[in-house]
N, CA, C and O atoms as CSV, one atom per row, in Angstrom:
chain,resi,resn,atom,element,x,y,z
A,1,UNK,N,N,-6.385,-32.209,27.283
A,1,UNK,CA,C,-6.072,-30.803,27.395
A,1,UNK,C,C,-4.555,-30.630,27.364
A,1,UNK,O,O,-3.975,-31.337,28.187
A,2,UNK,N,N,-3.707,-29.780,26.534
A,2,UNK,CA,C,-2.885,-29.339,26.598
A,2,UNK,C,C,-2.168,-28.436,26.864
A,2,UNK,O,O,-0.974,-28.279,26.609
A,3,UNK,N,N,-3.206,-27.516,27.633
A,3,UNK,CA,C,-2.933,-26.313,28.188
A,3,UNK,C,C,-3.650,-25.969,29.132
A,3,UNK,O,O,-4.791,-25.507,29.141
A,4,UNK,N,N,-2.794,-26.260,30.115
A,4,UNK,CA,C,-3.514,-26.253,31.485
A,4,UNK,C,C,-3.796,-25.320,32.022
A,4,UNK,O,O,-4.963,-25.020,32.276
A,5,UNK,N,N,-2.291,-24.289,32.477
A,5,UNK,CA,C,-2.256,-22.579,32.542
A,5,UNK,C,C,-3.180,-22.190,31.667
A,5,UNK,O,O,-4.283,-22.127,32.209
A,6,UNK,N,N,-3.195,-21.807,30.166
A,6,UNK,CA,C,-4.672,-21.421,29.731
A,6,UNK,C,C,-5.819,-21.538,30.497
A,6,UNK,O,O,-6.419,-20.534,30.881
A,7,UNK,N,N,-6.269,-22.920,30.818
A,7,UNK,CA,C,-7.662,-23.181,31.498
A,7,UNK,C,C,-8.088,-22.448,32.412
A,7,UNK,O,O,-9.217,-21.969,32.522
A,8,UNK,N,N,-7.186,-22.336,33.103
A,8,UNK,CA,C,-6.918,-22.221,34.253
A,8,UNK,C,C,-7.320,-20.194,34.490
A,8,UNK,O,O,-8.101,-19.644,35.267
A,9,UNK,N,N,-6.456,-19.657,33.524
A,9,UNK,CA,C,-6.648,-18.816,33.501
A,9,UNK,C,C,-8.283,-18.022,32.825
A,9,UNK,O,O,-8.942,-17.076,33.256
A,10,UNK,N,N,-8.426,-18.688,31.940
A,10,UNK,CA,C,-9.587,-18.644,31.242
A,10,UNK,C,C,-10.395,-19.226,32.228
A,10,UNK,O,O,-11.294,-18.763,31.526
A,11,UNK,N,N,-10.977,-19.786,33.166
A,11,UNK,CA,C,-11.507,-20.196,34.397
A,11,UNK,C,C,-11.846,-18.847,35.337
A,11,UNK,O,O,-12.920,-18.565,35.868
A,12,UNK,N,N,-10.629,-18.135,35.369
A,12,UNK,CA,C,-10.332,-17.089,36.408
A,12,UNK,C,C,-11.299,-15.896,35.474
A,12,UNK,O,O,-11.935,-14.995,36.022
A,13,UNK,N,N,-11.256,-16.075,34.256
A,13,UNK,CA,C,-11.652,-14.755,33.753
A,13,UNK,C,C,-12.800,-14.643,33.550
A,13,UNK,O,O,-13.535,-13.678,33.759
A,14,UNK,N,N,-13.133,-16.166,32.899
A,14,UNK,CA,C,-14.714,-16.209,32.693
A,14,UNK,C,C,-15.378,-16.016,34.389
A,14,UNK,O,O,-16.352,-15.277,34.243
A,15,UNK,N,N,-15.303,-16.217,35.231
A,15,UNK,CA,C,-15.730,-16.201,36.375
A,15,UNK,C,C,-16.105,-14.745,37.052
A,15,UNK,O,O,-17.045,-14.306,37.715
A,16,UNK,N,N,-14.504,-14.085,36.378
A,16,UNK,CA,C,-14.515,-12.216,37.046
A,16,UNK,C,C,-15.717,-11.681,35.628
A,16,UNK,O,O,-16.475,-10.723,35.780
A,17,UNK,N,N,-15.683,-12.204,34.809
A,17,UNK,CA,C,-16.587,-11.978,33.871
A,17,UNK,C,C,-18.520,-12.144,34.174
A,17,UNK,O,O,-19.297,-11.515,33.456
A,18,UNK,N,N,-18.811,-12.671,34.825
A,18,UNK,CA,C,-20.309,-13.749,35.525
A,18,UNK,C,C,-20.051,-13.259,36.662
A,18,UNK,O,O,-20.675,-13.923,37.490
A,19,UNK,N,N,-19.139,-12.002,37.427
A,19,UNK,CA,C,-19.219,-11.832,38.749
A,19,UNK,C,C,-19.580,-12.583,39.753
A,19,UNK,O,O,-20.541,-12.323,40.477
A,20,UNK,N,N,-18.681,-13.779,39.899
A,20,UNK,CA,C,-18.888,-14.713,40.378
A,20,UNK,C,C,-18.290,-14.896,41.800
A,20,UNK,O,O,-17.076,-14.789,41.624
A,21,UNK,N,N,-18.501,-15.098,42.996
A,21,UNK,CA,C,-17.540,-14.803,44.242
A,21,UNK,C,C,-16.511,-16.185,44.260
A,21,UNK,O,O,-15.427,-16.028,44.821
A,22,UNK,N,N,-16.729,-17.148,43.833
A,22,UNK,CA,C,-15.976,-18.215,44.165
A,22,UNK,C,C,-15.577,-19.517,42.856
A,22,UNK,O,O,-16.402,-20.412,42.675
A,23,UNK,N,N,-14.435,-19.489,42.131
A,23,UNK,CA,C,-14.076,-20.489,40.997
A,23,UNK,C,C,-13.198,-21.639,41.653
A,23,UNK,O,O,-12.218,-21.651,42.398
A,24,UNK,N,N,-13.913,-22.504,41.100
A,24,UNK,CA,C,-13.218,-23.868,41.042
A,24,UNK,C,C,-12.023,-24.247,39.960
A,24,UNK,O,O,-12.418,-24.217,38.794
A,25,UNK,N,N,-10.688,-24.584,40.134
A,25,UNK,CA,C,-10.194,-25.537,38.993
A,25,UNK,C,C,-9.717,-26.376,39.472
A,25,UNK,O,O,-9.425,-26.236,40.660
A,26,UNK,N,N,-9.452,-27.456,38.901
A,26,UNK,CA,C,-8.311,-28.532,38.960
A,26,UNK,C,C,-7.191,-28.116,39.605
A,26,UNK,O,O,-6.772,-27.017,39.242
A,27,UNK,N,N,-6.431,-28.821,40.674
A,27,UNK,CA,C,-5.085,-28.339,41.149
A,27,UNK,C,C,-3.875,-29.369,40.478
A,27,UNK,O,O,-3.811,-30.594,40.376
A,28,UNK,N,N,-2.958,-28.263,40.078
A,28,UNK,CA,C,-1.599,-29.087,40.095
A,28,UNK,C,C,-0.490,-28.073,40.878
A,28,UNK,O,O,-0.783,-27.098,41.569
A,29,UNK,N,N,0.448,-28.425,40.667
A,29,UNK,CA,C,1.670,-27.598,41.958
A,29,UNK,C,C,1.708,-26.215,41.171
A,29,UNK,O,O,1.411,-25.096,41.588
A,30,UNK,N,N,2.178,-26.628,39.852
A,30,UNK,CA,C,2.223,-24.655,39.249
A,30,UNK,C,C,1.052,-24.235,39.072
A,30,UNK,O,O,1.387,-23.370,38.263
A,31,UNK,N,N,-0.176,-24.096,39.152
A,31,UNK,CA,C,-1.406,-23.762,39.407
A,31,UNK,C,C,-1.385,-22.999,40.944
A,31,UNK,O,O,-1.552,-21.788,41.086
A,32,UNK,N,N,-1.133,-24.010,42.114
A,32,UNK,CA,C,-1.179,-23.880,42.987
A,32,UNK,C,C,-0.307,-22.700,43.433
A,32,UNK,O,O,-0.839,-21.779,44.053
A,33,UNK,N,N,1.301,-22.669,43.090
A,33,UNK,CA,C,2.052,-21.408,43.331
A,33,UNK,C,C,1.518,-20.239,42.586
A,33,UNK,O,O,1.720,-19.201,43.217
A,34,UNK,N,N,0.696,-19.995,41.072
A,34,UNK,CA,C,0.085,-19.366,40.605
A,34,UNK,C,C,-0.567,-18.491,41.141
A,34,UNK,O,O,-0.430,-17.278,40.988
A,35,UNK,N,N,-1.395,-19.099,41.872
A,35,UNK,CA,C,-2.417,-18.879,42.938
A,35,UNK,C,C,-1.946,-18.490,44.091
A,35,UNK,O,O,-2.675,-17.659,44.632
A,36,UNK,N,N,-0.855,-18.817,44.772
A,36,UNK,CA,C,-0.211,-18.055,46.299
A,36,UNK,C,C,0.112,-16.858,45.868
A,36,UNK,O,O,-0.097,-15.900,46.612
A,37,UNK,N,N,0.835,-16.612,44.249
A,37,UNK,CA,C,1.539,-15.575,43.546
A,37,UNK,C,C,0.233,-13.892,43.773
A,37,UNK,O,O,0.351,-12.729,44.159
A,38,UNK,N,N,-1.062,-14.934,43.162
A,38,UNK,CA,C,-1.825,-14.050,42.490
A,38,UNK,C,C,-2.230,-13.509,44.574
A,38,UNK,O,O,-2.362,-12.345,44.954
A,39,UNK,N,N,-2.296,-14.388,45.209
A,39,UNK,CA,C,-2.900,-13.743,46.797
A,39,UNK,C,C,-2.080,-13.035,47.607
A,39,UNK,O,O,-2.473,-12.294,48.508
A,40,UNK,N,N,-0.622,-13.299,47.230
A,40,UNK,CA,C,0.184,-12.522,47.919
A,40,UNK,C,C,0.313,-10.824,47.419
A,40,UNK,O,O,0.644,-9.929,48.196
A,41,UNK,N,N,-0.041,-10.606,45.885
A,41,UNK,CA,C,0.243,-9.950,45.374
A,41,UNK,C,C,-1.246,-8.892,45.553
A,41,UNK,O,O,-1.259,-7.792,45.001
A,42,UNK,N,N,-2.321,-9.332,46.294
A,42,UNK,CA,C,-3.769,-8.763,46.115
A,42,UNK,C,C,-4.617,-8.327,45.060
A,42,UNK,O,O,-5.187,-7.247,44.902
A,43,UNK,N,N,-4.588,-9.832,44.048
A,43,UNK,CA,C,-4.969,-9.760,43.401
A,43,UNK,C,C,-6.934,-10.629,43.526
A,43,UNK,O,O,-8.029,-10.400,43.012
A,44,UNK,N,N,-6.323,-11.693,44.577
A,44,UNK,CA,C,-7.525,-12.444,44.953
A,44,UNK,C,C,-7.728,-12.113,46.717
A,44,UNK,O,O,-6.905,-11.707,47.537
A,45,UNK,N,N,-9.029,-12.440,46.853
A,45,UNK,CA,C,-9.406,-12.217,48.137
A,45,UNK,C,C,-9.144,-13.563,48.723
A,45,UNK,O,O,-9.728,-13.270,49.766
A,46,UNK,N,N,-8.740,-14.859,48.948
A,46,UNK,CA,C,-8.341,-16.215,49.581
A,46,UNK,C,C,-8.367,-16.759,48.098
A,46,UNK,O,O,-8.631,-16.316,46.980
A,47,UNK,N,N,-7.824,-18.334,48.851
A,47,UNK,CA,C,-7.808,-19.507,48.289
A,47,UNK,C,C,-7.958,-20.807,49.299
A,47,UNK,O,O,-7.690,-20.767,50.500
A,48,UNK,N,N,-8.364,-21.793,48.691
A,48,UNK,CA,C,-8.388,-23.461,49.497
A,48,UNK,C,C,-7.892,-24.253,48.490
A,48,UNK,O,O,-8.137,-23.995,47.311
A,49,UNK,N,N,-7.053,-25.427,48.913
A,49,UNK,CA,C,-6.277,-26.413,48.182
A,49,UNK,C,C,-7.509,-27.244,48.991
A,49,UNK,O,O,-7.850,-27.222,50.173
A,50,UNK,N,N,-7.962,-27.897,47.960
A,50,UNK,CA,C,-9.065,-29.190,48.782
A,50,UNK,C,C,-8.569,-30.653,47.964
A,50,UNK,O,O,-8.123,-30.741,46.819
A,51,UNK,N,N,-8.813,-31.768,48.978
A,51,UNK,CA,C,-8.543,-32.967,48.135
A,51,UNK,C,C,-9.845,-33.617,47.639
A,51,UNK,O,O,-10.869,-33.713,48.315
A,52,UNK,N,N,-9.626,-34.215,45.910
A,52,UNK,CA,C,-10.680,-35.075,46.045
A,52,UNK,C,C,-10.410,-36.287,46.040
A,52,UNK,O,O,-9.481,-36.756,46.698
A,53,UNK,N,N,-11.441,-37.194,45.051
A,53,UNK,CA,C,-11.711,-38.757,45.016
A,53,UNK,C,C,-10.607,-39.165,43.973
A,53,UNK,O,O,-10.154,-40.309,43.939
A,54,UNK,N,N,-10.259,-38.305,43.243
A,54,UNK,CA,C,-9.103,-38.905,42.261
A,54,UNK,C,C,-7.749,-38.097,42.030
A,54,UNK,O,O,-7.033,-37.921,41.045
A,55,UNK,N,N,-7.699,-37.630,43.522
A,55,UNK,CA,C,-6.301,-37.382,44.171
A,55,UNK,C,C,-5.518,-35.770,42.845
A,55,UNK,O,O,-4.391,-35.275,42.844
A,56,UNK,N,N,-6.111,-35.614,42.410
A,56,UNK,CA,C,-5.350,-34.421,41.745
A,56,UNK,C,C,-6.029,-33.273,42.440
A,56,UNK,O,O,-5.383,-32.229,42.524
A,57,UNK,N,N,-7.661,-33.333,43.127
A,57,UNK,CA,C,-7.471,-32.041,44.122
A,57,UNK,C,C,-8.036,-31.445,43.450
A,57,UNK,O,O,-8.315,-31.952,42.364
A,58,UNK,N,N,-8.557,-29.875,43.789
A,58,UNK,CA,C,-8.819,-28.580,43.445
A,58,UNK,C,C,-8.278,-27.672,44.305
A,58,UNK,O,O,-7.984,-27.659,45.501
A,59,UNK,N,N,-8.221,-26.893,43.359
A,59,UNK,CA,C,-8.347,-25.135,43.796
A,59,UNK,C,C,-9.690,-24.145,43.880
A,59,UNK,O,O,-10.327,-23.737,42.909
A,60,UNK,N,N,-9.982,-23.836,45.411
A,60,UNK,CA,C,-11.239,-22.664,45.354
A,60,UNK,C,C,-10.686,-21.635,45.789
A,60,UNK,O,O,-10.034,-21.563,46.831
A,61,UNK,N,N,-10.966,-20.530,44.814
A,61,UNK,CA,C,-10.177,-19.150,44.411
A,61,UNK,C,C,-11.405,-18.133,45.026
A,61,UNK,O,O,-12.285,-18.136,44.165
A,62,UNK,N,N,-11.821,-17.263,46.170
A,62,UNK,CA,C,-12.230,-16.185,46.297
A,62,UNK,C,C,-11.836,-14.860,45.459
A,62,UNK,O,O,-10.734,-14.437,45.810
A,63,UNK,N,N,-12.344,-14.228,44.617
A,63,UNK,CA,C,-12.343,-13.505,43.598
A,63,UNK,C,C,-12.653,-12.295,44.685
A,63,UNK,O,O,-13.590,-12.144,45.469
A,64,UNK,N,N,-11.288,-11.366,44.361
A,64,UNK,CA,C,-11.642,-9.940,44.727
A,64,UNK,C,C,-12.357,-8.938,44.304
A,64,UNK,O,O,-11.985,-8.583,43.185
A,65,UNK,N,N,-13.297,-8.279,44.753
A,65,UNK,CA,C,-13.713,-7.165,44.155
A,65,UNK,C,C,-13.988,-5.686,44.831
A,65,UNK,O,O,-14.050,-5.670,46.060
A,66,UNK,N,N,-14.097,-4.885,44.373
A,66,UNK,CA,C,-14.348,-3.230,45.203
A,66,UNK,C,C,-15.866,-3.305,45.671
A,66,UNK,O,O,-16.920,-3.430,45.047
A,67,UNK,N,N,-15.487,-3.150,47.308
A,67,UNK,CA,C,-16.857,-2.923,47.535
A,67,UNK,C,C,-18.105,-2.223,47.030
A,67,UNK,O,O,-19.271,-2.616,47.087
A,68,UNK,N,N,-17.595,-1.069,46.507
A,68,UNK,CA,C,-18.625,0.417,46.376
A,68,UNK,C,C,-18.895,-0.082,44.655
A,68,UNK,O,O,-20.079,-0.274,44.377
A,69,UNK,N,N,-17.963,-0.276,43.620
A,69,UNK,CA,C,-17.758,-0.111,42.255
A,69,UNK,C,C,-18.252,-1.654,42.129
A,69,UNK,O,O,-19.360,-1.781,41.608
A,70,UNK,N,N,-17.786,-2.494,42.413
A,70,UNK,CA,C,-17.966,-3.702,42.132
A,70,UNK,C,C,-17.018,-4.695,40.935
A,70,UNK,O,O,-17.160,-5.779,40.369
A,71,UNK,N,N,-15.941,-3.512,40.970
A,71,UNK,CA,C,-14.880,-4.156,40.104
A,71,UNK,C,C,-14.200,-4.795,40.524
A,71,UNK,O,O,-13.993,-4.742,41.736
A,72,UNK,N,N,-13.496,-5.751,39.662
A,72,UNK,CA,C,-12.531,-6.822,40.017
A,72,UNK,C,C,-10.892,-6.195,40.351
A,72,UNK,O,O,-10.189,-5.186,40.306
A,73,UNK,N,N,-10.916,-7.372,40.642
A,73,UNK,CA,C,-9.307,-6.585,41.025
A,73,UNK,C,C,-8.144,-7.118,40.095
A,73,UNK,O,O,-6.965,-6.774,40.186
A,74,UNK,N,N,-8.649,-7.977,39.224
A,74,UNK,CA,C,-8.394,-8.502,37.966
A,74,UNK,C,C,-8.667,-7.434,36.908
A,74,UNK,O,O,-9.775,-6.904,36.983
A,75,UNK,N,N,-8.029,-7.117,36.150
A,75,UNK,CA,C,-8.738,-6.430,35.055
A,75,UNK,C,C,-8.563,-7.246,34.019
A,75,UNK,O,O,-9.552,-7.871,33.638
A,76,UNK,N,N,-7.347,-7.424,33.361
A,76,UNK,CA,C,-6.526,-8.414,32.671
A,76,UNK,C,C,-5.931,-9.425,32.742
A,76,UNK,O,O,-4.850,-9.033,33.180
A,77,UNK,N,N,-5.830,-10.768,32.592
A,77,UNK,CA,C,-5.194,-11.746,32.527
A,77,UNK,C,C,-4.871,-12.133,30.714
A,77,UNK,O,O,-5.649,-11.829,29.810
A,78,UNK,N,N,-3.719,-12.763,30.554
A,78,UNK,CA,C,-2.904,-12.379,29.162
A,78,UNK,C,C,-2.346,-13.883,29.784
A,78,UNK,O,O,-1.954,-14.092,30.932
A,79,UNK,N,N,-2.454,-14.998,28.485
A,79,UNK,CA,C,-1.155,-15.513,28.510
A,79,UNK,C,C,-0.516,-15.693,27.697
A,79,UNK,O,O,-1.020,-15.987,26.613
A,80,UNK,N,N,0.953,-15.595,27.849
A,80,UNK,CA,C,2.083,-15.159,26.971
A,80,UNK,C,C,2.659,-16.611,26.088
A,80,UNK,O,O,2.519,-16.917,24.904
A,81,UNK,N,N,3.147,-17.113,26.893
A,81,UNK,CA,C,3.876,-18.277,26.595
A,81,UNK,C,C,2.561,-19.624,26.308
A,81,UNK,O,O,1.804,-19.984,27.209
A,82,UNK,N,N,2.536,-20.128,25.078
A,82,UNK,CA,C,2.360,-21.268,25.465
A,82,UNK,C,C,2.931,-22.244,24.528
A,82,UNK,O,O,3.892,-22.056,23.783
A,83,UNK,N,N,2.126,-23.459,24.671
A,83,UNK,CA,C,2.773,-25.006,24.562
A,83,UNK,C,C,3.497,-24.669,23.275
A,83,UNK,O,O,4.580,-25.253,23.248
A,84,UNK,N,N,3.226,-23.764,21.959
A,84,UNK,CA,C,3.622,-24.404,20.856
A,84,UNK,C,C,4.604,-22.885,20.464
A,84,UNK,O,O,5.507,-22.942,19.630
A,85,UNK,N,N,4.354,-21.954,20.993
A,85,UNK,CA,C,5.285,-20.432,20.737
A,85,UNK,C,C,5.387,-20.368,22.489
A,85,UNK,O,O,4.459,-19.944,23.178
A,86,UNK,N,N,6.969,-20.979,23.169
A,86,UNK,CA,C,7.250,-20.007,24.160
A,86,UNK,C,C,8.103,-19.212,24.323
A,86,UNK,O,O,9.160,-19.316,23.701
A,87,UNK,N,N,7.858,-18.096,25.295
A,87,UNK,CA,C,8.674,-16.961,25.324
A,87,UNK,C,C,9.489,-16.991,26.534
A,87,UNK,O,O,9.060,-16.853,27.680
A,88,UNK,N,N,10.578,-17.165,26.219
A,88,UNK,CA,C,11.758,-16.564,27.088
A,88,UNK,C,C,11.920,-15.490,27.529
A,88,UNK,O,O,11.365,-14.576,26.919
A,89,UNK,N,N,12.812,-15.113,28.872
A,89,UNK,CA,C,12.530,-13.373,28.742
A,89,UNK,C,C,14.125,-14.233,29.656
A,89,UNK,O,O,14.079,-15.224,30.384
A,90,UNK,N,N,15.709,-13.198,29.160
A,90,UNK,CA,C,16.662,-13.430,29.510
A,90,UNK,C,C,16.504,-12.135,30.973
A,90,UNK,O,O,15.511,-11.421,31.113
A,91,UNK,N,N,17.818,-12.112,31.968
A,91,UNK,CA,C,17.502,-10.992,32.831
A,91,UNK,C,C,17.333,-9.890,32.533
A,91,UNK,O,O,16.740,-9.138,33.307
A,92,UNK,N,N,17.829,-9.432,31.248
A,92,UNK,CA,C,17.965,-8.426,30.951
A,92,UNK,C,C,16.486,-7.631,30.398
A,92,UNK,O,O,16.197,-6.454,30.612
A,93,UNK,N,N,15.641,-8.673,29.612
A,93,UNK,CA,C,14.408,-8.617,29.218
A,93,UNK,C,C,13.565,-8.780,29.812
A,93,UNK,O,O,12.517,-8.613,29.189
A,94,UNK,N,N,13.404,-9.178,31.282
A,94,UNK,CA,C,12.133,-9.350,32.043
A,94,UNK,C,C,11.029,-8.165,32.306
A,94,UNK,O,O,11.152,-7.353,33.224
A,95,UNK,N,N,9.967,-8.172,31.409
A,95,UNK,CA,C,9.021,-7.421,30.918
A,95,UNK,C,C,8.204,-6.544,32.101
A,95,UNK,O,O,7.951,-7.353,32.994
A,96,UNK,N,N,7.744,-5.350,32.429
A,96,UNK,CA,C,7.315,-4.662,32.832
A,96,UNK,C,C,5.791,-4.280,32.363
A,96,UNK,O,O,5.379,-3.670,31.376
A,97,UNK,N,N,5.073,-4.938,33.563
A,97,UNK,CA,C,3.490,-5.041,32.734
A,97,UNK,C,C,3.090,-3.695,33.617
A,97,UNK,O,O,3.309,-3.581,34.822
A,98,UNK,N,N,2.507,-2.776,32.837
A,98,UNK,CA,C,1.619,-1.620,32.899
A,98,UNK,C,C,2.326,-0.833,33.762
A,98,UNK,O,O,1.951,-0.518,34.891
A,99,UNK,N,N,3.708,-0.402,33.050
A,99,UNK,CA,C,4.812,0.254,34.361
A,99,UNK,C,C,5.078,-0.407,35.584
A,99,UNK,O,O,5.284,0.193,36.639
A,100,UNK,N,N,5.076,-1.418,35.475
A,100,UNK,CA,C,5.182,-1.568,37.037
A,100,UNK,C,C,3.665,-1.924,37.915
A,100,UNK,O,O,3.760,-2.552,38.969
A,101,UNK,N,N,2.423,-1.528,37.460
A,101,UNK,CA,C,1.226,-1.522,38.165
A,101,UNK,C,C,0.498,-3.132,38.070
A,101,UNK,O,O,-0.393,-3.443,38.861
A,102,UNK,N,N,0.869,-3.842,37.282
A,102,UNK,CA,C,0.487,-5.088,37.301
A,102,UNK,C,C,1.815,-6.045,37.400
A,102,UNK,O,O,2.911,-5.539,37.642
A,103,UNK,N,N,1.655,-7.463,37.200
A,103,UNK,CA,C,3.094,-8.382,37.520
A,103,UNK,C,C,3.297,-9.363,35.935
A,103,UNK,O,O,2.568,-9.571,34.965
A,104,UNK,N,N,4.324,-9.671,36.229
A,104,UNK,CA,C,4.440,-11.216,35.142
A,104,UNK,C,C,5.148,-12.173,35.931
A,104,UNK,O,O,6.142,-12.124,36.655
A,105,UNK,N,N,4.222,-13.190,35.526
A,105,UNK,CA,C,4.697,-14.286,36.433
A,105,UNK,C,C,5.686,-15.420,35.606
A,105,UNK,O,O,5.063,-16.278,34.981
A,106,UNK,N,N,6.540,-15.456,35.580
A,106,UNK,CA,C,7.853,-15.848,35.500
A,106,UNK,C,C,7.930,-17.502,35.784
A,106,UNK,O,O,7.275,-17.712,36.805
A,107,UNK,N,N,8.551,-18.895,35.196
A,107,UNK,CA,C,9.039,-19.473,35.794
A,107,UNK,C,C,10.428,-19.743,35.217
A,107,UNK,O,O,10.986,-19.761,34.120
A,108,UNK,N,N,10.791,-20.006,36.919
A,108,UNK,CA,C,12.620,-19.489,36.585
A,108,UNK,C,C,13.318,-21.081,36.752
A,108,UNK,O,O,12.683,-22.119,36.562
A,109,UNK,N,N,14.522,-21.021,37.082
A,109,UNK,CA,C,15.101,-22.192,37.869
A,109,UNK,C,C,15.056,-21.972,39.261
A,109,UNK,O,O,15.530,-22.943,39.853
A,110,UNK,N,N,14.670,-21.071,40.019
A,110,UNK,CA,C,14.346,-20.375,41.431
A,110,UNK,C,C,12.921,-20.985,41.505
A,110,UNK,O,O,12.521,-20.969,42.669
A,111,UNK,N,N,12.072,-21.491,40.679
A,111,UNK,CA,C,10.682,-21.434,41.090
A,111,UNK,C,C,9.751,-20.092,40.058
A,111,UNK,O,O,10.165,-19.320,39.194
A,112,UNK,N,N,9.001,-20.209,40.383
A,112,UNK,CA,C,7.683,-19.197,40.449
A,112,UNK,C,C,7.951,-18.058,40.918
A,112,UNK,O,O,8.210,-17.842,42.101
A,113,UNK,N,N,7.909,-17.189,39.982
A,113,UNK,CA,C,7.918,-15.602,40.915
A,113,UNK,C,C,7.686,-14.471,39.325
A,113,UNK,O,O,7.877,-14.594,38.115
A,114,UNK,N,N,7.152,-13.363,40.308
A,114,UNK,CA,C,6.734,-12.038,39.866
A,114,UNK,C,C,7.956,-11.343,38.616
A,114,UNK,O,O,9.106,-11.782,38.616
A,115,UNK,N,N,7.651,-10.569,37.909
A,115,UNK,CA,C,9.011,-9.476,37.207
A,115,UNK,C,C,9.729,-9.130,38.390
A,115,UNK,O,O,10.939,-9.319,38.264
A,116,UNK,N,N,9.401,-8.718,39.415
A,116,UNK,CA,C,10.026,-7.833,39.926
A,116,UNK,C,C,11.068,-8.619,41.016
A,116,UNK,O,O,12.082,-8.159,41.541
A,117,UNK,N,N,10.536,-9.799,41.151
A,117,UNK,CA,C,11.330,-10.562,42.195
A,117,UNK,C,C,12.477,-11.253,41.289
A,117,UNK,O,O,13.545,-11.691,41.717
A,118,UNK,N,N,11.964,-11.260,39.738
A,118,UNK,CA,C,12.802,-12.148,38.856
A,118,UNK,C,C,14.238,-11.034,38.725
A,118,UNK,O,O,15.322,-11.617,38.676
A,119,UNK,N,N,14.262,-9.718,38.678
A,119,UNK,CA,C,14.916,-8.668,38.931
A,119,UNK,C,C,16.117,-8.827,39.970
A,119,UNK,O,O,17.330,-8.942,39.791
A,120,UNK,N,N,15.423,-8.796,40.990
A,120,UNK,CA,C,15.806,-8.474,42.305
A,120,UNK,C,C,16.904,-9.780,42.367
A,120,UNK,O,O,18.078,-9.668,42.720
A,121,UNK,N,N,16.227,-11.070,41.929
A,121,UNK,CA,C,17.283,-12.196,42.312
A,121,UNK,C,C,18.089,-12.520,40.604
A,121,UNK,O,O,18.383,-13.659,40.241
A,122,UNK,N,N,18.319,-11.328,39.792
A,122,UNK,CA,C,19.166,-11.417,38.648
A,122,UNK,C,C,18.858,-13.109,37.828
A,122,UNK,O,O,19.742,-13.715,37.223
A,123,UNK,N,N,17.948,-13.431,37.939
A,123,UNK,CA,C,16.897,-14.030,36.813
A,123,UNK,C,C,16.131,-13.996,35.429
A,123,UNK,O,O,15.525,-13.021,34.986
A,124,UNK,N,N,16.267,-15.247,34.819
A,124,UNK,CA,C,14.959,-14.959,33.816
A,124,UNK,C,C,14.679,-16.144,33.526
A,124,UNK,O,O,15.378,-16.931,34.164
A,125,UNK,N,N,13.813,-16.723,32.699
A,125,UNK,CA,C,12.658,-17.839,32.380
A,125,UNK,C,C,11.741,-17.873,31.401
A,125,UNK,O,O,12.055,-17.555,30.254
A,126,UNK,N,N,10.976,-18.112,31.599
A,126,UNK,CA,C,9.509,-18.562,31.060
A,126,UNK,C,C,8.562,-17.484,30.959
A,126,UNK,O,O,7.864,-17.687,31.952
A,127,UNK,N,N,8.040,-16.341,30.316
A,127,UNK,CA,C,6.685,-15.631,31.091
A,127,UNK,C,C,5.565,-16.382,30.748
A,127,UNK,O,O,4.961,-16.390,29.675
A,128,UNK,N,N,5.377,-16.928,31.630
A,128,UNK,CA,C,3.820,-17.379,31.373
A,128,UNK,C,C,2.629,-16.504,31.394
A,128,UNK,O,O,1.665,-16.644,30.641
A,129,UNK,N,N,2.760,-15.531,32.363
A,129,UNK,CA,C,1.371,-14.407,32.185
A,129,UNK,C,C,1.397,-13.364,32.186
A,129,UNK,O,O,2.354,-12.976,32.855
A,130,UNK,N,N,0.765,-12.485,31.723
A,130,UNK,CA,C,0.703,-11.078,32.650
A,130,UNK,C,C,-0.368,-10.751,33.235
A,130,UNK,O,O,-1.232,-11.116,32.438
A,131,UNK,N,N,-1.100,-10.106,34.488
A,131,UNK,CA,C,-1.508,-10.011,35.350
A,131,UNK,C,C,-1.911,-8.425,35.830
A,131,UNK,O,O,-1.121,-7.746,36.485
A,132,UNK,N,N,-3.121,-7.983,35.453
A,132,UNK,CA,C,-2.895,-6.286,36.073
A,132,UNK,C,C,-4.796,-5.986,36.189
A,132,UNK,O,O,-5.227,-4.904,36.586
């Protein structure tokens, strides 16, 4: 596999897709901040970092949804950048997903973080996703 973020994401979607309460993937560290990104931001209802038998671990992702409607709290997942076309976004260009109502997750030389934090600390990077 050469695209891990893809999987990963495509994991998340097919899952909000099968209304599913709980997805498994593979863990690695940018997966893992991915995932604090997407819970801090209320996009997921929890997460667990679990170890297994051949030490790379998983991720179990509680999938948010509206009680009454039964919608996700995902609507979209997009990824931008990958292995063979990536996209840069300088400070000046750090992209604004759905006005402001969804995020892009960014990796910077700071780490992992949102548009809006990439802003705030006069940053830019990588977009790996967008998120709304």
């Amino acid at each position: 596999m050469t695209d891990t973020i893809s999987d990963y994401l495509t994991r998340l979607r097919n899952a909000i897709r099968a209304n599913h309460r709980v997805v498994e993937v593979p863990a690695s560290n940018l997966k893992k901040e991915m995932t604090k990104i997407l819970f801090e931001k209320g996009f997921i209802l929890n997460y667990k970092f679990e170890e297994t038998q051949n030490k790379q671990g998983s991720i179990k992702i509680a999938l948010k949804y509206h009680p009454v409607t039964k919608k996700s709290a995902i609507s979209t997942l997009n990824r931008v950048s990958s292995p063979g076309l990536r996209k840069y976004a300088g400070v000046s260009e750090v992209p604004k997903v759905m006005n402001g109502l969804g995020i892009a997750i960014l990796s910077t030389s700071k780490g992992l973080m949102t548009d809006k934090e990439a802003r705030k600390q006069n940053v830019g990077g990588e977009v790996l996703c967008y998120v709304s």
